[in-house]
N, C-alpha and C positions, 0 to 999 in steps of 0.2 A: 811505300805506304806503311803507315807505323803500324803495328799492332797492339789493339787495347783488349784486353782479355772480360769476358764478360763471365757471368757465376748464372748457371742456372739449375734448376732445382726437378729431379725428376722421383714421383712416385715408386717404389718397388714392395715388392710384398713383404720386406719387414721393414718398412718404414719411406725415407726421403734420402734420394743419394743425389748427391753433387757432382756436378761436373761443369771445365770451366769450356767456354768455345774461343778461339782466338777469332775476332772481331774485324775487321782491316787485310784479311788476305783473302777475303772474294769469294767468289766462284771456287777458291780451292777448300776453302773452311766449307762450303758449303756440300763440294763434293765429295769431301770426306765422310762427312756426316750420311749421307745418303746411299756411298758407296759399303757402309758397315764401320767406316773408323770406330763409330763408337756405339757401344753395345746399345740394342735398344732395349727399353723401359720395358720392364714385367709386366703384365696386367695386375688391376687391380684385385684383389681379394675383398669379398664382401661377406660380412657375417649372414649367418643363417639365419633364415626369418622366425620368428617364433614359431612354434608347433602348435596349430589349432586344435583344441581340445572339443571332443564330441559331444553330443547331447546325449541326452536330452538336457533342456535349459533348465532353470527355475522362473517361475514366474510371481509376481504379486497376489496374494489369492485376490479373489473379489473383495469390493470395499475399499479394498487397499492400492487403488490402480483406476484411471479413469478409463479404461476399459476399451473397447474397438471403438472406429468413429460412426458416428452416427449423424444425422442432421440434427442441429436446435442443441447437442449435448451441452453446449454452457451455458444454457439458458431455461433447461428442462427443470422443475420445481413441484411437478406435480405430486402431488403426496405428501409434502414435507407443509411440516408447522415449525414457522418463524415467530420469535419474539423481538421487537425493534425497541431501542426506548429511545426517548426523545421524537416519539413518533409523531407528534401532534401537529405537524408542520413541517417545513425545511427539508433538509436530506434526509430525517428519519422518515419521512411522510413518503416523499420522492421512494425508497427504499421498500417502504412498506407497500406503497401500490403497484411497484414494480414488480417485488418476488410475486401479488396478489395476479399480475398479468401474465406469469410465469409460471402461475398452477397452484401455488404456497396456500394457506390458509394462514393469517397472521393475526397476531396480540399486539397490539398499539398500544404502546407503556409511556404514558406522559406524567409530570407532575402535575401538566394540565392548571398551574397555578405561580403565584412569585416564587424565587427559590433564591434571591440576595440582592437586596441594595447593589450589590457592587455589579453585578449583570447593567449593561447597557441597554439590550434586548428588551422592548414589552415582554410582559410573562406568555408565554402560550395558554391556552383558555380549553374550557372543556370543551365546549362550541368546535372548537378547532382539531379537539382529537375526535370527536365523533365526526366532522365533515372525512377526516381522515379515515375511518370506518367504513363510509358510504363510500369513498372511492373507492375503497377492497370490496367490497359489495358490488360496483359494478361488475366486475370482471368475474363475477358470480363464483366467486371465493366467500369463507366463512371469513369476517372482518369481529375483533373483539378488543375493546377498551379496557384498559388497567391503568387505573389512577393512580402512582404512589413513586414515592422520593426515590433515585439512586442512592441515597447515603443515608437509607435506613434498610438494614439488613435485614431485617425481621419481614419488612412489608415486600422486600424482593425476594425472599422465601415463600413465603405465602402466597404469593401471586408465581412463584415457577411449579408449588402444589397443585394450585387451584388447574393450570395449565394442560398440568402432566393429568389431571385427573379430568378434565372435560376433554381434551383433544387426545390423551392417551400417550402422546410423546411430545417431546420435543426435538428438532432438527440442528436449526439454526437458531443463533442466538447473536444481535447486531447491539451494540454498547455506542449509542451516538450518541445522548445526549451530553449537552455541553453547555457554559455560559462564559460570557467574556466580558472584562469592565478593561479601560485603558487608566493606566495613571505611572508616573515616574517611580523607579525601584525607589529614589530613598525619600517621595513622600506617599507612599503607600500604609493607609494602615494595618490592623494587624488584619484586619478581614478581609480588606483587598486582596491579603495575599492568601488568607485561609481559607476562603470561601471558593476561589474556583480550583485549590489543590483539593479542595474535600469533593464539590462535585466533580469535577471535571476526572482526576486521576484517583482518587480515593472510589468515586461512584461507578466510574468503571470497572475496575478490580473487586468491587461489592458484587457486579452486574456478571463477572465471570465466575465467583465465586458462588455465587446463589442458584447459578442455572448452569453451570461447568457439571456438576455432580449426574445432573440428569443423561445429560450426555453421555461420560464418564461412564453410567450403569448402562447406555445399551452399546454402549463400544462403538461409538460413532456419531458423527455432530459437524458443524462448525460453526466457530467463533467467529465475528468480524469485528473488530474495531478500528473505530475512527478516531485517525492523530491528525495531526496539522499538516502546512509547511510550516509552520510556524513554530514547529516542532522540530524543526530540523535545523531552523536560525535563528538566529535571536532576531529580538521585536523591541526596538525602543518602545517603552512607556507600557509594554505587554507582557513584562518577563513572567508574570504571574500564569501565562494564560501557554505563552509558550514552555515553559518548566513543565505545565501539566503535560501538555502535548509530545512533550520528550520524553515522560515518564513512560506513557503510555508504550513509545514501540519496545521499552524495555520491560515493561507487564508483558505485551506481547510475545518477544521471541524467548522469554521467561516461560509463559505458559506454553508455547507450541513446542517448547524441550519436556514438560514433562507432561504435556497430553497426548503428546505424539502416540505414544506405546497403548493407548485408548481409543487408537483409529480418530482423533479429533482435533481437525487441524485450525491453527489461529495463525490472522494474519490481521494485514492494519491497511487501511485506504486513508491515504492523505491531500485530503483538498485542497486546492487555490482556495483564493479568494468565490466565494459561492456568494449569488445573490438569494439572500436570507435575512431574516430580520437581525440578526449579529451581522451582517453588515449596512443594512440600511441606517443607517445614523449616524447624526454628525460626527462625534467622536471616529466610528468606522474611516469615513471619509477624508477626516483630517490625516490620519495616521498612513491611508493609501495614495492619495497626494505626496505625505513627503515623502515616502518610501518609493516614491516614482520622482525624487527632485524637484519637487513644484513646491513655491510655498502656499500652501492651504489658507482658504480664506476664513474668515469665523464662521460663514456658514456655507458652506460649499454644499451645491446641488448634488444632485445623482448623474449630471448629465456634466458635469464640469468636471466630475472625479476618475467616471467612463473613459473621458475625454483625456482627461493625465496620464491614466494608468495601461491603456491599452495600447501604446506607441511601445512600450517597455516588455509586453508579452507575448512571445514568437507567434502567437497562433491570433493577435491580434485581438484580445476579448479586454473588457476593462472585468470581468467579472464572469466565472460560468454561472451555471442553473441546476437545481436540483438534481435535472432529470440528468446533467451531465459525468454524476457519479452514479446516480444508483446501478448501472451495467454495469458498475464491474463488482459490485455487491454481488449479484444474482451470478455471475460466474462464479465468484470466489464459494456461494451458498451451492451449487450443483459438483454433480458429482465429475463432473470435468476436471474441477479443481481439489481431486482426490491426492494428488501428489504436492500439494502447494501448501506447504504452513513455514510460521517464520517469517514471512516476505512483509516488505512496504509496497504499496501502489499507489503511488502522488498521480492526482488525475487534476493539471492546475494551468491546462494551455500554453505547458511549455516552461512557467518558471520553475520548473524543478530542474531545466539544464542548467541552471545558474548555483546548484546545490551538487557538491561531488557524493 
């Protein structure tokens, strides 16, 4: 019987030693090995575990810390005065009747009126920011209407005065309002593309800037605003609308670096597609058709678009509901969410797996 030498590899305490075994002589290699022929392998050496260092700890003081658990903690609101804009309706409305169910007292900030040709969306109406009142009024909360443009600083000043001087503080602060028109990057005029950069991302940075401050003086607050998905991909025939929505998470983790050290944290909730009057519309529908591969008809239903789009998104919806974002507002507004600033939260049925 031939002998083939084989190499094998044994650990020792200063390293890897080799040794070879002759292969093909049996029972005799093998009783060699057993009988002591070859030295046996050291044991291992293992380094020494770190040395745990004693307490006492540090801790987060209060404020700065969402504190022991409690029942309801992400949802508790009691005490706190919220400012929504774009409340008159849609997910500010959603939003505002929400934290209202959740303890808040809230300011409903709408323009309440047109705000651009290039918006798709009927205008929201005063009619509609006072039903929005009356729902905070159920919930036997103080509900209060402010009428005035995000992209006039002066009227967003004035109204975080008015605020701070009937309710005394202000808490939270929610920058929703938005507008969307559809049309091709290069036959876009100059307003299609100025008008929703000025409300949409210009009006929000007005909206943090005019009611940040208040915050800012009692050392504690939080921001929320809302960006897209559509901020996060591009949007044939939307760039206008998604650049804002981009702009936004970078206001965002912009501001939650330098309010942080103000106990005031900011973060951004990013929608799916929500059923809201910015989507109810043909344009809307067209745009959510091809974006699901179907080619869109010139007037496609609500119930044809449902029907395309909801085979495409994991949790199976052609479109969420208001009510399916304002929870995680009312988290992000409690003191749960004391350690949270910086973040995105896409609340969109799923298509946000499709976004790395």
């Amino acid at each position: 019987m031939s002998e083939n030498p084989r190499v094998e590899f044994q650990p020792t305490g200063n390293g890897v030693r080799r040794r070879t075994v002759l292969v093909g002589a049996g029972l005799a290699a093998t009783g060699l090995a057993l009988s002591g022929g070859v030295a046996a392998a050291e044991p291992i050496k293992h380094a020494s575990v770190a040395e745990p260092v004693s307490g006492p700890y540090p801790k987060p003081p209060a404020g700065r810390t969402a504190g022991p658990i409690l029942p309801g903690r992400g949802s508790a609101l009691v005490g706190k005065i919220a400012v929504v804009t774009g409340a008159a309706r849609g997910i500010g409305r959603a939003i505002a009747v929400e934290f209202a169910a959740n303890g808040a007292d809230v300011v409903a900030l709408d323009i309440a009126g047109p705000v651009s040709p290039t918006a798709d969306a009927i205008p929201a109406t005063e009619a509609e920011l006072a039903e929005t009142v009356s729902e905070i009024e159920k919930y036997g909360r103080r509900g209060t209407a402010a009428k005035a443009d995000i992209r006039d600083m002066r009227a967003l000043r004035a109204v975080a005065e008015k605020v701070e001087r009937e309710h005394g503080k202000i808490d939270i602060v929610v920058a929703n309002a938005a507008i969307q028109g559809w049309k091709p990057l290069m036959e876009m005029d100059d307003m299609d593309w100025r008008d929703q950069i000025e409300n949409n991302l210009n009006g929000t940075a007005n909206t943090v800037r005019a009611f940040g401050p208040k915050l800012v003086a009692r050392n504690q607050g939080r921001i929320i605003l809302l960006s897209s998905m559509q901020g996060r991909m591009g949007t044939a025939d939307g760039a206008s609308y998604s650049a804002s929505k981009w702009g936004i998470l970078g206001l965002m983790k912009s501001a939650a670096l330098e309010l942080g050290r103000h106990n005031v944290t900011v973060n951004a909730i990013l929608p799916g597609l929500v059923g809201t009057p910015l989507t109810y519309n043909e344009q809307r529908f067209r745009a959510a058709m091809a974006q699901s591969n179907r080619q869109p008809p010139a007037h496609p239903t609500a119930q044809e678009t449902w029907d395309a789009r909801a085979p495409t998104v994991p949790l199976q919806v052609g479109w969420l509901q208001p009510e399916d974002i304002s929870p995680v507002a009312v988290f992000l507004a409690s003191d749960a969410a004391a350690l949270v600033t910086g973040s995105e939260f896409a609340v969109t049925g799923g298509d946000a797996a499709k976004v790395s």
